[in-house]
N, C-alpha and C positions, 0 to 999 in steps of 0.2 A: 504494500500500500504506500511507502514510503518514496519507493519508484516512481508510483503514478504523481502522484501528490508533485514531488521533486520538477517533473515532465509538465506537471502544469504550472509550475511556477515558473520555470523557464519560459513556458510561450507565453504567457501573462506579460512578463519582463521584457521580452522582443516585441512585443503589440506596443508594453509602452514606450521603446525603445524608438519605435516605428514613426508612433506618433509623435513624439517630442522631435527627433529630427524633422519631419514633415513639416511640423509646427516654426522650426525654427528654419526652412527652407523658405515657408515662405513672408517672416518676417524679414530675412537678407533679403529678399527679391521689391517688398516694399521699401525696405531704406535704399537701398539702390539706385530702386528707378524716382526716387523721392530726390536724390542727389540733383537729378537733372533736369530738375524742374515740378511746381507745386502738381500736387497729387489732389483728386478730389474722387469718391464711390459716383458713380455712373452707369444707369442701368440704358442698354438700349434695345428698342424692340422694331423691329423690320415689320413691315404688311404683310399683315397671316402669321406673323409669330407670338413667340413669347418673350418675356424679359430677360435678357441677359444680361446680368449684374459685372461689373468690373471697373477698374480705376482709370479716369484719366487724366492724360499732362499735359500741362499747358506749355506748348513751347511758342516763339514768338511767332513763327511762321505759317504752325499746324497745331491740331489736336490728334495724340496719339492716346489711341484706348485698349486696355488690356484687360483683358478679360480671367476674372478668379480661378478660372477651371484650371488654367494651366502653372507650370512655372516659369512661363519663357519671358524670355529678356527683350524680347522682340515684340512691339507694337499688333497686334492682332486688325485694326482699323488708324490710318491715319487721314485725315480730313482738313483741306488747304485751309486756311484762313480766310481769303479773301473769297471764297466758294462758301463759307458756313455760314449760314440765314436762319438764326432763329426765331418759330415763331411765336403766337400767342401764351402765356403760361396757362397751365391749369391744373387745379389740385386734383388730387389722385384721393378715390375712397381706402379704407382701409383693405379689403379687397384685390382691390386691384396694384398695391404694392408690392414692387421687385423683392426677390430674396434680399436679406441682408440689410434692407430699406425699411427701417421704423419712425416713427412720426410725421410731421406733415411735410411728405417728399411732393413735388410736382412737377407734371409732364408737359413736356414742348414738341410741338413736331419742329424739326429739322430738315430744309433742302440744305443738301450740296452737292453744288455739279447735278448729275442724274438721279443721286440715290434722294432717297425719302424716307423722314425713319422717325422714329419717335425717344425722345431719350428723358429719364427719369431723376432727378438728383434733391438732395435736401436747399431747402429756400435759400441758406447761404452759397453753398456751391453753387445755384443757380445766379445766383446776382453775379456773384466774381465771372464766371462763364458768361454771362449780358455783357459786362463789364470789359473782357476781354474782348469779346466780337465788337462791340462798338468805339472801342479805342485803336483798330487795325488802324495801320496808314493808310492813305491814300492808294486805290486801286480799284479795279472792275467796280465795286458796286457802287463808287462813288461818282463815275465818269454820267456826265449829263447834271449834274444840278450846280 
């Protein structure tokens, strides 16, 4: 019995073994990618999908978005600057909030370029994200006024 007992402490041990690295795999992959620019949770959802939760960064030129599922170091969606349009805000019911998205997060549709999409974020990340689109320089969408 002593066997057994031993056998299960050991995979016990590797599970938490597992998970503590995991855990701390993907705290280096947020300071990281935190290094290179502010970080804010960002859910986005495509027509006819569902919400896909993950972080993005603001850099001066683009928005790069990564998405939690993975650990890669590499941008999953990047979206030009001067292409990124967004539109009216609107609160999200409880319901229909992104994983990992608690209190009053709310949703914008987004053009850029071709795509069309809708993306989810809490009311300060959302300002900063206004904030940033409407302080771009000078380019495309300002040409005509």
């Amino acid at each position: 019995m002593s066997d057994a007992l031993t056998a299960g402490e050991i995979v016990l041990a590797l599970a938490v073994i597992a998970l503590l690295v995991g855990l701390g795999a993907m705290v280096y992959r947020t300071r990281s990618l935190s290094r290179e620019g502010n970080l804010a949770v960002m859910a986005t959802r495509y027509p006819n999908g569902s919400w896909r939760t993950g972080m993005v960064r603001y850099r001066p030129d683009r928005l790069e978005w990564f998405t939690f599922r993975t650990l890669r170091f590499t941008p999953e969606r990047i979206w030009k600057r001067g292409e990124f349009v967004l539109g009216s805000r609107n609160a999200l019911d409880s319901s229909e909030l992104p994983r990992a998205m608690t209190g009053d997060a709310v949703a914008v549709d987004v053009e850029c370029g071709v795509e069309r999409f809708s993306i989810a974020m809490a009311p300060a990340d959302y300002t900063a994200l206004r904030s940033w689109s409407e302080s771009a320089p000078p380019g495309p969408r300002s040409q005509g006024y």
